[in-house]
N, C-alpha and C positions, 0 to 999 in steps of 0.2 A: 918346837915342832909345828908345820901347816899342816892339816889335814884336809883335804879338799872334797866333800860331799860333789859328785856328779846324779844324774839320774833321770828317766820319764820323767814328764810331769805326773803327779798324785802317787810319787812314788815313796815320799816320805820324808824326804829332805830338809825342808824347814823341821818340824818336829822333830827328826832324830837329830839333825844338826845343832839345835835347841838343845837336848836332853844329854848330846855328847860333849859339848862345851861346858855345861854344865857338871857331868861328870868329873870331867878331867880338871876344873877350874878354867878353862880355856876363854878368849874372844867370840862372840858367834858373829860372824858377817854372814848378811845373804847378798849375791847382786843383782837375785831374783827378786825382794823387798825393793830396794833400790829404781829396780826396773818397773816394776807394777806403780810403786810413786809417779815415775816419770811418766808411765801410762795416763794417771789419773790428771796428774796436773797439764797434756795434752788431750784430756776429756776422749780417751780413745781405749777400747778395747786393746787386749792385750797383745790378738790377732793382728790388728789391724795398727797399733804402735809398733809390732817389727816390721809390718812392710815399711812403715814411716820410717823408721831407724832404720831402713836398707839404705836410704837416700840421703841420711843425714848420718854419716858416720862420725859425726864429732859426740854422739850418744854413748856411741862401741868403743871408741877410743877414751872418753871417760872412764869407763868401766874396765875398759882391759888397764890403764894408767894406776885406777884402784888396786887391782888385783893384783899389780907385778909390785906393788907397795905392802902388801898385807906382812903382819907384823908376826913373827913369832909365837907361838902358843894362842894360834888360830885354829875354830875348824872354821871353814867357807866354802860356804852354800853355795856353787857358781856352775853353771854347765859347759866355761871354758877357762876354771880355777886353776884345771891341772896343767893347761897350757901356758897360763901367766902366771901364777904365783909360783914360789921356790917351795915346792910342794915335798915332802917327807914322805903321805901317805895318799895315794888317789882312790876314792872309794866311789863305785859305780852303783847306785840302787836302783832298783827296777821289779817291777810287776805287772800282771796279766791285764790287759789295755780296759777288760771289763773291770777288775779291782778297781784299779784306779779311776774311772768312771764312777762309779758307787762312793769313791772317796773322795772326789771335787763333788758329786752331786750335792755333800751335806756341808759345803761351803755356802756362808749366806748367801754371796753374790750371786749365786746359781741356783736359790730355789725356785721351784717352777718349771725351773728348764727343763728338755724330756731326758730321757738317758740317750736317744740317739745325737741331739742337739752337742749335748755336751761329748759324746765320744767324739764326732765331726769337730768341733773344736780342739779338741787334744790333737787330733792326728795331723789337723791346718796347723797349726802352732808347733807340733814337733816337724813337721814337713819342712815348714818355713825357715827351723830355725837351723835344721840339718843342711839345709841349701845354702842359708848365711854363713853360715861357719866352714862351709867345705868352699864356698867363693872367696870366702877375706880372707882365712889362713890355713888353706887347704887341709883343715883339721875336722873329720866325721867323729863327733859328739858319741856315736851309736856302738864305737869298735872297740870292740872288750880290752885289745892291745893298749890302751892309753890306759889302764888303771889296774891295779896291784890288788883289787879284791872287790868281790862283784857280791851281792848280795841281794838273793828275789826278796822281797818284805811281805809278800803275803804267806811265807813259811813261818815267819817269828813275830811279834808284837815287838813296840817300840824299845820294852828294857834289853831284849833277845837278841835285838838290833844292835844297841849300844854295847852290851855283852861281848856280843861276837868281835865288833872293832875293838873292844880292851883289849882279848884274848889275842886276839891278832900281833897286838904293838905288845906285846906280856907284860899289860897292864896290871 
């Protein structure tokens, strides 16, 4: 089985995606890890590495080439997983744009920053990425129709979280 975590940023993804792999004995892939490496090793913000990746599609095409390879008794972190991988279960998470503010702000690479700085960031970078992915494969990241089970994360904590996807596959 794939399972494919979508979602906001600071919506939960990495960690639940972590903690359900772990559950279930699974893979954990992110292409968000992935992507933030290739940010660092282009010494570029994360913002400002998708505009660069708008232009340099051999980036996107790396990663989608990953994604349509991903192996069996995966879950994968990707915000266009469920369009490339042979997906079993697409799970959409998402939370209140301020939550998720308060939850990047306690990322080291952001302390300091104000809380408006960082929403401004989130909303560029979701902007960004919704315009990339509706230009290359006419696919909006944002439309509840592309996944099987949608999940706000600031109703449940992270076991709540994982909980909920077992019950779901009647694990």
């Amino acid at each position: 089985m794939i399972i494919t975590l979508s979602g906001e940023i600071g919506s939960g993804k990495f960690i639940i995606g972590k903690e359900l792999a772990k559950k279930l004995n699974y893979i954990y892939s992110s292409t968000g890890e992935i992507f933030k490496k290739l940010a660092k090793e282009h010494k570029m913000d994360l913002t400002h590495f998708l505009k660069y990746a708008e232009t340099n599609l051999n980036i996107d095409k790396e990663l989608d080439e990953e994604q349509r390879n991903t192996k069996q008794n995966t879950v994968l972190d990707s915000r266009m997983g469920f369009h490339f991988a042979n997906t079993d279960l697409k799970i959409w998470l998402k939370a209140p744009l301020d939550e998720r503010v308060k939850r990047i702000a306690k990322r080291d690479s952001l302390e300091g920053m104000s809380f408006e700085t960082i929403k401004e960031k989130i909303e560029g970078r979701e902007k960004a990425e919704r315009e990339k992915y509706l230009r290359l494969y006419s696919v909006d990241i944002f439309d509840d129709k592309n996944y099987d089970l949608i999940i706000d994360t600031v109703e449940y904590n992270i076991e709540q979280v994982v909980e909920k996807i077992c019950v779901y596959l009647n694990i």
